[in-house]
Backbone as CSV, one residue per row, in Angstrom:
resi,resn,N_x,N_y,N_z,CA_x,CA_y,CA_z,C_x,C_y,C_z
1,UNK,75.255,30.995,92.875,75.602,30.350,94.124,75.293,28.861,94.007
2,UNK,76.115,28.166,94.600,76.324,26.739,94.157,75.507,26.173,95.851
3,UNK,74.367,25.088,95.373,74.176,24.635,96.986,74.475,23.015,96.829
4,UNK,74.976,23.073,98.223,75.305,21.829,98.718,74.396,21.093,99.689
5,UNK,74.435,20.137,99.521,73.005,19.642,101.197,74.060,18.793,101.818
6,UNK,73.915,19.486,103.079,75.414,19.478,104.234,74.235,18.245,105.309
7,UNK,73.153,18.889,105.554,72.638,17.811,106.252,71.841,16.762,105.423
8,UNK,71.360,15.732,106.376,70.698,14.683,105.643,69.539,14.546,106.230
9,UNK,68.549,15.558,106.146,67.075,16.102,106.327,66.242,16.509,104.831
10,UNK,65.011,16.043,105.148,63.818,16.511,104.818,64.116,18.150,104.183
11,UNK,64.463,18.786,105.389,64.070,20.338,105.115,65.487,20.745,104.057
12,UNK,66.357,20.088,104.251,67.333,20.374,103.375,67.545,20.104,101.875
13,UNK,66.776,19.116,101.757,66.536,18.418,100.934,65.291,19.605,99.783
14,UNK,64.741,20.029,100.506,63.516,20.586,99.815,63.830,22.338,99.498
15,UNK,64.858,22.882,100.656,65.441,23.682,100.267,66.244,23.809,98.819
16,UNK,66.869,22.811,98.954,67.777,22.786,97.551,67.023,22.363,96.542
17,UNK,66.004,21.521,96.919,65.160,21.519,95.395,64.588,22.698,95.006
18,UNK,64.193,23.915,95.840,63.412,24.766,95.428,64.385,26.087,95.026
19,UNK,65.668,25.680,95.638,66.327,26.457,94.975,67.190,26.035,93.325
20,UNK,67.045,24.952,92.883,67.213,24.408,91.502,66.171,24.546,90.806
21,UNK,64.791,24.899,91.339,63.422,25.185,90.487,63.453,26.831,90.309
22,UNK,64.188,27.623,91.329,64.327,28.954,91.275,65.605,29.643,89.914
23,UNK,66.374,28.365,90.118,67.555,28.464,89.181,67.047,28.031,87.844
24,UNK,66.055,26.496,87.592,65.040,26.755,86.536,64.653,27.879,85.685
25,UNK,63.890,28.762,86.220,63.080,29.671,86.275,63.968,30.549,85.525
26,UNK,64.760,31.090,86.134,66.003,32.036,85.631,66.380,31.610,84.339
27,UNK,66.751,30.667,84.042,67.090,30.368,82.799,66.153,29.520,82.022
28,UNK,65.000,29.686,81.845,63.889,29.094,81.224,64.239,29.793,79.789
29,UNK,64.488,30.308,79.423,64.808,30.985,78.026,66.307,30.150,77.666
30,UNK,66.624,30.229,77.858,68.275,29.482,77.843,68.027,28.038,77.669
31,UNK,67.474,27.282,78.642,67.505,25.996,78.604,66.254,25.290,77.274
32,UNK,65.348,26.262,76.944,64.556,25.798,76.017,65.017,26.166,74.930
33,UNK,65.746,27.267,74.374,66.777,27.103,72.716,65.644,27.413,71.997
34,UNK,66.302,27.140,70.902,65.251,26.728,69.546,64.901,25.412,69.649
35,UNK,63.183,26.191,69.390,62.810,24.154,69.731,62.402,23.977,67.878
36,UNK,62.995,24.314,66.854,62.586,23.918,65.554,63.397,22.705,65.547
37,UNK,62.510,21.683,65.243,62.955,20.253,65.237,63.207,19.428,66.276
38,UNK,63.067,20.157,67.650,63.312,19.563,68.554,62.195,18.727,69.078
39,UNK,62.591,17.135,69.658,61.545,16.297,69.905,61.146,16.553,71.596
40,UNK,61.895,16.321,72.519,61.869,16.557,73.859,63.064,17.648,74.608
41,UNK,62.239,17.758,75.372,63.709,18.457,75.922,63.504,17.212,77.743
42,UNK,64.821,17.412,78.548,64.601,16.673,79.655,65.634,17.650,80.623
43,UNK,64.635,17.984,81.778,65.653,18.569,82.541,65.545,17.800,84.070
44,UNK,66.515,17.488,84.275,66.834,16.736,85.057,67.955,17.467,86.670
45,UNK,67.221,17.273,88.092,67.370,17.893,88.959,68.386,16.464,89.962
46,UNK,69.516,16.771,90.129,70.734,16.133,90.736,70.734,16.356,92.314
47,UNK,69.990,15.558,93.499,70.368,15.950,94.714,70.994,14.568,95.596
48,UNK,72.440,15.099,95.556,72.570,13.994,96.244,73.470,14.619,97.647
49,UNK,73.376,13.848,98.995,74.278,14.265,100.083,75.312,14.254,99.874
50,UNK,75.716,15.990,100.383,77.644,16.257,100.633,77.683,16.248,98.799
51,UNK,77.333,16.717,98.337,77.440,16.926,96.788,76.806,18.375,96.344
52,UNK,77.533,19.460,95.480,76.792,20.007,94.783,75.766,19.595,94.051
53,UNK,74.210,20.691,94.374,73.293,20.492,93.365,73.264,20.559,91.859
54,UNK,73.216,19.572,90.693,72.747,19.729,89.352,72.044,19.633,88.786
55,UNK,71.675,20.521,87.466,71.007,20.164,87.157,71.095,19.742,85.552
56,UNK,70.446,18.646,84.907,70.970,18.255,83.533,70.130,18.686,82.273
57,UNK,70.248,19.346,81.338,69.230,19.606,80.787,70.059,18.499,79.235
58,UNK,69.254,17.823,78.450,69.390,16.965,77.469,67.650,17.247,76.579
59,UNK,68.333,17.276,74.841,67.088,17.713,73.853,67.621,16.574,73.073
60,UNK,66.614,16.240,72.836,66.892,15.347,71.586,65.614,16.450,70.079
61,UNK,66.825,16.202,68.891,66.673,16.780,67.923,66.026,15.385,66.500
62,UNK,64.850,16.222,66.323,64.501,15.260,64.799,65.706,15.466,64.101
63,UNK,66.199,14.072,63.377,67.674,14.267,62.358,67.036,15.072,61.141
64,UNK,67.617,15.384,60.477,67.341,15.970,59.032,66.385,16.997,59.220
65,UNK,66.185,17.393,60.107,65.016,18.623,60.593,64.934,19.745,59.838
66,UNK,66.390,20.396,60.228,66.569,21.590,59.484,67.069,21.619,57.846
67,UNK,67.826,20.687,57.502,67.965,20.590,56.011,66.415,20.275,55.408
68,UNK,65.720,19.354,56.167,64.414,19.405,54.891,63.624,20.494,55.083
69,UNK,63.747,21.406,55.864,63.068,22.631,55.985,63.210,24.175,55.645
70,UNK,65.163,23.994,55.331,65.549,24.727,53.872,65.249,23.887,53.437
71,UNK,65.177,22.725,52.899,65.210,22.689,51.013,63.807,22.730,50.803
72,UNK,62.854,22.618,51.560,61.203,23.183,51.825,60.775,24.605,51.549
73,UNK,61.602,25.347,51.600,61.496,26.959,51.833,62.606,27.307,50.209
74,UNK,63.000,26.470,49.615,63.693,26.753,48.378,62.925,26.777,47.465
């Protein structure tokens, strides 16, 4: 279910955040991956009025991570 914040309140506002921390939650396995080589992960919560809620998830990966870790294991 997709939420929108129709009013421009406090309580609406906090509704939809807690329902993007609930939607978090749910996919906490999903959004964290394989973290081999991974430097950060950033998840990022989108509320803006008269807009669907998003949310952004962005990882940044050490380069050469996984090749030097086969040729480590060779």
């Amino acid at each position: 279910m997709s939420i929108n914040i129709v009013k421009h309140t406090s309580q609406s506002y906090i509704e939809a955040l807690c329902e993007a921390a609930d939607e978090i939650k749910l996919r906490a396995e999903e959004i964290i991956g394989d973290v081999d080589g991974q430097q950060n992960i950033t998840v990022r919560i989108n509320l803006n009025p008269h807009e669907v809620v998003t949310i952004d998830v962005f990882k940044t990966f050490i380069s050469g991570w996984k090749q030097f870790k086969k040729e480590e294991s060779a």
